[in-house]
Structure formats: structure tokens, C-alpha cells
C-alpha positions, 0 to 999 in steps of 0.5 A: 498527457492529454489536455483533460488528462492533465486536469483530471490528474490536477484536480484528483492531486487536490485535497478534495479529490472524489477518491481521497473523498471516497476513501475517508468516507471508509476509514479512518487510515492515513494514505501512503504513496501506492494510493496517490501512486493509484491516481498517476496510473489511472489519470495515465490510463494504466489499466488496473491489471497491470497496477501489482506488477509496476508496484513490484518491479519498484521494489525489486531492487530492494528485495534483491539488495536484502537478499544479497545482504543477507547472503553475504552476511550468511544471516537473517536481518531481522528489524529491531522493532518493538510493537507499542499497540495494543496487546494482542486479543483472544481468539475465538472461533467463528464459522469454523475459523479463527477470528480476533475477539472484540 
């Protein structure tokens, strides 16, 4: 990694970094990985065409050791997890499709 690169990178891995200002500026969601995942690719100057492909070949051996596990098993694995959110809403229609009530 080049000299400036290693301290564009440093800097944007700080908590004050424009893109994690940026985004807070949005919305109120908390970050995961993919997002300072993003920072890496762009201070390494990957380009953002191939950003979906690196995030999917990460995942490829867990799709593959689901697939195979299921397989075996010759069943579905489904989570058990139980939604705690809010309850769902109404839908009405907007324009012609189907939207959340508010």
C-alpha cells in the first residue's frame, strides 16, 4: 500500500471519518463489517464493480457447508428465531403496489 494510502486508510478507520460522517448523517442504523469492508476496498482502490463479487465468494463456503448439511440431513434447516419487533402493519396500495401503512 502506498505512503498516502496508508493514511487515507488510517484516517477513515478513525471515528471521524467523512464516510462514517456521511452515513450517520442518513440513518440511524449501526454499521456491520461490509461497511468498513467498503473503506479497505476503496483505500486499496478496488473498484466498486468488483465489491458484490468479493462479498460473495467470502460467503461461498458457508452457503456450500449449508447446502451440504442440509443435504445430508436430507432437510431444511430452518432458524429458530422468534421475531420481537413490532407487529406487522397494514398494507395498502400506493401507485398501483402494495406499501406498508404508517
Amino acid at each position: 500500500m502506498h505512503a498516502g494510502h496508508a493514511a487515507r486508510f488510517l484516517h477513515l478507520l478513525d471515528g471521524h471519518a467523512p464516510a462514517d460522517d456521511a452515513r450517520a448523517a442518513r440513518t440511524t442504523f449501526p454499521v456491520n463489517v461490509d461497511f468498513f469492508s467498503a473503506v479497505v476496498y476503496d483505500a486499496l482502490e478496488v473498484p466498486p464493480d468488483f465489491c458484490t463479487s468479493i462479498f460473495a465468494v467470502g460467503r461461498v463456503a458457508g452457503w456450500v457447508a449449508h447446502v451440504l448439511e442440509q443435504f445430508a440431513d436430507s432437510r431444511l434447516i430452518r432458524p429458530r428465531a422468534e421475531w420481537i419487533g413490532a407487529a406487522p402493519r397494514a398494507l395498502s396500495t400506493v401507485g398501483g403496489a402494495l406499501s406498508a401503512g404508517r
